[in-house]
N, C-alpha and C positions, 0 to 999 in steps of 0.2 A: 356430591356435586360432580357434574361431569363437565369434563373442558372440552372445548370445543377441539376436533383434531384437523390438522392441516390437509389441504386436497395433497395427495399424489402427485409426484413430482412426474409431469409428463416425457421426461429424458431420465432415465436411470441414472446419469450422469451428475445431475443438476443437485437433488440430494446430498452427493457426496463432495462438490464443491461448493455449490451457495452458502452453507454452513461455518464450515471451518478454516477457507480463504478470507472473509471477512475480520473474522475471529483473530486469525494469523496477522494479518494489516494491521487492526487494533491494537495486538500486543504489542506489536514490533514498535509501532510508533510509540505506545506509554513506555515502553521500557527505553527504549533507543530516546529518547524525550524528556522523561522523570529521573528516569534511573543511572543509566550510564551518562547521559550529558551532563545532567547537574553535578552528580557526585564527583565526575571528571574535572568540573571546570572550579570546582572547591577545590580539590585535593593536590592537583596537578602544575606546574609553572603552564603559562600559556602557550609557547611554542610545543610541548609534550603534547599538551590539549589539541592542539591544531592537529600533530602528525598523527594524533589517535585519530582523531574524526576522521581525515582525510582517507582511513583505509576500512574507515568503520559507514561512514555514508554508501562507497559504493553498493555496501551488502545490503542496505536500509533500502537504499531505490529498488533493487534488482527485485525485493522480496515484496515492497509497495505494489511496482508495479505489474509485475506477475501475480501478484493475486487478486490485483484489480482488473487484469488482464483473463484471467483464469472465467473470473467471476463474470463479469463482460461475453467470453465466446460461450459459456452456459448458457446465458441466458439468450443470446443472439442466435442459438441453436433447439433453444424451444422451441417444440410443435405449437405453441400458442401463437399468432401473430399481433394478438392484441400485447403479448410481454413482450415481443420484439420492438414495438414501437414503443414503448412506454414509457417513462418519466427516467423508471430506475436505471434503463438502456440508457439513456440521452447524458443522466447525469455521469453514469459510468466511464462513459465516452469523453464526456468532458476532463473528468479525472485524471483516467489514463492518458490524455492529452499533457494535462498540467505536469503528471507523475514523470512523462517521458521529457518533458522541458527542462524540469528539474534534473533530473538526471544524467541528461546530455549538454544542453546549455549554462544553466543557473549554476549549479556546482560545480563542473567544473572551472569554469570562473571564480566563485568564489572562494575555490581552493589556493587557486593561483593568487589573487591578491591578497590572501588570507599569510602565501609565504612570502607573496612580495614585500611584506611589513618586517 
């Protein structure tokens, strides 16, 4: 049985980020998520918990959203301009919005009231 194979990536580029930028996000979040938060917030006193995160989120945004970032100017740099307009552009955009608020706004705040306690 033969599978169907995917069109040619019209940017040389696009291949070698649409892939494994995705990929990279994914991990990062189940592990930064499943892995180190839980295990952390069992094992840990809470103020220890706190000062881990606080030096452990900056890495977590930086990595979200650069690779949402990454994956975003691929695809806004395809020769297609039907992919430029497209759902997966619009929602990327939205993302990397949310990602950069988070990042700048939301956490830092809630680092701060997290040591104001």
């Amino acid at each position: 049985m033969r599978h169907a194979q995917q069109p040619a990536a019209s940017n040389p580029a696009e291949g070698r980020t649409q892939r494994p930028a995705p990929r990279t996000r994914a991990g990062t979040n189940i592990y930064t998520t499943f892995v180190v938060g839980l295990t952390l917030f069992k094992i840990v006193p809470r103020q220890t918990f706190g000062r881990i995160q606080s030096k452990l989120f900056p890495i977590y945004f930086n990595v979200t959203t650069g690779t949402n970032a990454l994956v975003l100017a691929t695809l806004l740099l395809s020769k297609e301009p039907a992919v430029q307009a497209s759902t997966a552009a619009v929602t990327l955009g939205v993302t990397l919005l949310a990602n950069l608020a988070n990042q700048f706004v939301i956490e830092p705040q809630a680092t701060k009231l997290m040591f104001a306690r």
